[in-house]
Structures are given as structure tokens and as C-alpha cells.
Z-matrix of the N, CA and C atoms (Angstrom, degrees):
N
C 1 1.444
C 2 1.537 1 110.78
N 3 1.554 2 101.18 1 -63.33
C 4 1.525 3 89.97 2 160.04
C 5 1.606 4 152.21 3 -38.55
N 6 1.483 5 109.66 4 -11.67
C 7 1.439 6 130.64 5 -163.27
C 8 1.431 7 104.35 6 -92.36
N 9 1.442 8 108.37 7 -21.70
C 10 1.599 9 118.73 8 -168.84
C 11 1.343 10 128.97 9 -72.67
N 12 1.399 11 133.85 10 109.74
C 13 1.293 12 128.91 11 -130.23
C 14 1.687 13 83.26 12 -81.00
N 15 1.758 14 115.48 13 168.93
C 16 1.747 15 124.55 14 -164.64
C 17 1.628 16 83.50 15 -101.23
N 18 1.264 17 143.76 16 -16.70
C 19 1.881 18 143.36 17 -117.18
C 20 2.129 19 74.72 18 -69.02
N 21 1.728 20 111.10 19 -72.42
C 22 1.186 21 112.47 20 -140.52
C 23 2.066 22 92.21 21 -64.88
N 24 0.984 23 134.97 22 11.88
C 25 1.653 24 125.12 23 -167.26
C 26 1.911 25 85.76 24 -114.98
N 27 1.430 26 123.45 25 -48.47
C 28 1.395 27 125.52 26 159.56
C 29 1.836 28 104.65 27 -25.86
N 30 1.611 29 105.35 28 -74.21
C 31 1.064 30 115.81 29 -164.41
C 32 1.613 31 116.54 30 -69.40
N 33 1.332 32 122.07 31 1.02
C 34 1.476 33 109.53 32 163.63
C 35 1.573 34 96.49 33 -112.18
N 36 0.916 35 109.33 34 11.80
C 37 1.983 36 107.90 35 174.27
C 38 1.162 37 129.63 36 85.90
N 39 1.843 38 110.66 37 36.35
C 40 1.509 39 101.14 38 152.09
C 41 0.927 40 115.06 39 -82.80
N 42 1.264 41 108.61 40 174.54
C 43 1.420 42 131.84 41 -168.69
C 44 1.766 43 116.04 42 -131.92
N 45 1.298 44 96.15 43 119.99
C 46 1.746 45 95.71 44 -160.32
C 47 1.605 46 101.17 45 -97.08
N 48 1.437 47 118.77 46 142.36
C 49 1.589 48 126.60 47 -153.47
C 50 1.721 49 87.26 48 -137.06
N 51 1.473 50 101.56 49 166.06
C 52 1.555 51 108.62 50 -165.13
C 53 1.296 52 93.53 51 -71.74
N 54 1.403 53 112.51 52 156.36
C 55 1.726 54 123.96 53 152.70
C 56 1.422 55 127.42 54 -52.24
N 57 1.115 56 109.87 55 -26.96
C 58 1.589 57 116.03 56 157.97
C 59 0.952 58 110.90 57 -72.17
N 60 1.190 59 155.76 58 -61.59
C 61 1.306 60 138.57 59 -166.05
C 62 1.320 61 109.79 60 -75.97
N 63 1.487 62 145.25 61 -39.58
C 64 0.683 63 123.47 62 167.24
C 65 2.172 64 126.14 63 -69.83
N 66 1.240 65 116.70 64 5.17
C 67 1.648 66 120.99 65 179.60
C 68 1.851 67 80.53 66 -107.50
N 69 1.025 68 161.22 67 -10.38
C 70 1.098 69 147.14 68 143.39
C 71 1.596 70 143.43 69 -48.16
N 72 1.881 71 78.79 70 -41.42
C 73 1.657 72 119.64 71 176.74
C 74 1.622 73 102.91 72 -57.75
N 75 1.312 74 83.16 73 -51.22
C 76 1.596 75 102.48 74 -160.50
C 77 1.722 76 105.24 75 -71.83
N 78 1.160 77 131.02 76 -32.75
C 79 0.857 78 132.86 77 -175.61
C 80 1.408 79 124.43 78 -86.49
N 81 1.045 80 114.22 79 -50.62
C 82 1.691 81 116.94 80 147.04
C 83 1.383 82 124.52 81 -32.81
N 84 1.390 83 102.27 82 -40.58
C 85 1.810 84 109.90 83 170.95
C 86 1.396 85 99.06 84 -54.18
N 87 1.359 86 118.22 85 -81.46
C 88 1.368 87 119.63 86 -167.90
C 89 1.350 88 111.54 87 -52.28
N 90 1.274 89 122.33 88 -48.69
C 91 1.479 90 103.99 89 -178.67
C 92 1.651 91 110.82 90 -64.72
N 93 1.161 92 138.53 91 3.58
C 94 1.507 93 147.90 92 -177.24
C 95 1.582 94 85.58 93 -109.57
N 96 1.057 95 162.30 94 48.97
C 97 1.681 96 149.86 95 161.98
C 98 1.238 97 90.69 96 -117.22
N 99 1.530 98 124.29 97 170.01
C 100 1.242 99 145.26 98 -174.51
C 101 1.610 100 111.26 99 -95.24
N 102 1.583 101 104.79 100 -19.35
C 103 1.187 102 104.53 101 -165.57
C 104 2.012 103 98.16 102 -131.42
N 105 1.078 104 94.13 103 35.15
C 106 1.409 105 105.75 104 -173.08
C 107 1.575 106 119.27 105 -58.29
N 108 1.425 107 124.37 106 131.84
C 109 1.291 108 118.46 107 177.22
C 110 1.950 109 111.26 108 130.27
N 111 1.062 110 116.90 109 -173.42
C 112 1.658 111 99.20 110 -170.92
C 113 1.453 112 107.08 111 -53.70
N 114 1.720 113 101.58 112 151.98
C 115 1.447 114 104.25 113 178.89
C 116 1.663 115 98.98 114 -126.28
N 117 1.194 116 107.74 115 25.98
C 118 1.886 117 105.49 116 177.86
C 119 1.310 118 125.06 117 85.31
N 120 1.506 119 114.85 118 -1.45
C 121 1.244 120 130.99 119 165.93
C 122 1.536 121 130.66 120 -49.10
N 123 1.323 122 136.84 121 134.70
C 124 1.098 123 130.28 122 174.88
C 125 0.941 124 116.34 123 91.35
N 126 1.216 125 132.41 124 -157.27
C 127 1.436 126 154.90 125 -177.66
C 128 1.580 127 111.38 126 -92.27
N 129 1.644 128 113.38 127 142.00
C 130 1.611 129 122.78 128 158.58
C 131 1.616 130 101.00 129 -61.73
N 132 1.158 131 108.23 130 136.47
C 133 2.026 132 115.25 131 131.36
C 134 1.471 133 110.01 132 9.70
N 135 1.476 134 91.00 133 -79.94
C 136 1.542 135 105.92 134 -175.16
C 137 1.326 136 129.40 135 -88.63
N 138 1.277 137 126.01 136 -9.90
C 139 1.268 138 121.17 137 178.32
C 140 1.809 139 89.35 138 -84.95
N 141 1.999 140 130.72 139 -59.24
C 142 1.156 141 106.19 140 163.65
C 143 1.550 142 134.00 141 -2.37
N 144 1.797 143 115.81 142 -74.32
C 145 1.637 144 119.02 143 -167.17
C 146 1.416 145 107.57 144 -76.50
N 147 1.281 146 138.95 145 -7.87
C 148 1.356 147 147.94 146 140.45
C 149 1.289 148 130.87 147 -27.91
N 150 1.440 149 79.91 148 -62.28
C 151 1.674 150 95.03 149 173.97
C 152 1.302 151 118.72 150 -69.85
N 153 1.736 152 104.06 151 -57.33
C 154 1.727 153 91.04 152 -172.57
C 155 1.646 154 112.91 153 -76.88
N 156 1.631 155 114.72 154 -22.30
C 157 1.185 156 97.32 155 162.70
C 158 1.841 157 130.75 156 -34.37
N 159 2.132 158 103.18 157 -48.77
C 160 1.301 159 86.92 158 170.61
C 161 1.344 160 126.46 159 -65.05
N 162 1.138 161 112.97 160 -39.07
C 163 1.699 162 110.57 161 -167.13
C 164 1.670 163 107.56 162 -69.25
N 165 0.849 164 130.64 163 -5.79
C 166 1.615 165 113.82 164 146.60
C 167 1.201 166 121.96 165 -116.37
């Protein structure tokens, strides 16, 4: 995803803003939701040390 050049999103006229402001943006959102806080995303605790246990 990362590899994907921005040229044609430039060329219809976005406009690219720092990463801070937008992980700020973003975070304020969520802390402004009604239902704010984990949503079940990701990984357990334990399924995490599982994993990287295997990979090394």
C-alpha cells in the first residue's frame, strides 16, 4: 500500500497535511465518539506473545 505512488490523488487535488495533525485529528475524533475506547481490534495479550514468541 505504501509503494503506491500519491501523483493521480495530487492531480485531482488533494492536499497532503502532516501526520501529526492528522493522528491528532484522528484521535480527538475518537475520544469525541459516544462509544469511544477499544473496539475489538487487533490482537489478544496472548495471541500477540504467541506469535512473536514464534517468529523468533
Amino acid at each position: 500500500m505504501n509503494a503506491r505512488s500519491n501523483k493521480r490523488a495530487l492531480a485531482a487535488g488533494l492536499e497532503l497535511r502532516p501526520l501529526s495533525d492528522t493522528l491528532a485529528d484522528t484521535l480527538q475524533w475518537e475520544l469525541d465518539r459516544e462509544d469511544a475506547g477499544p473496539h475489538g481490534a487487533g490482537l489478544t495479550d496472548s495471541d500477540e506473545r504467541e506469535l512473536l514468541t514464534a517468529l523468533t
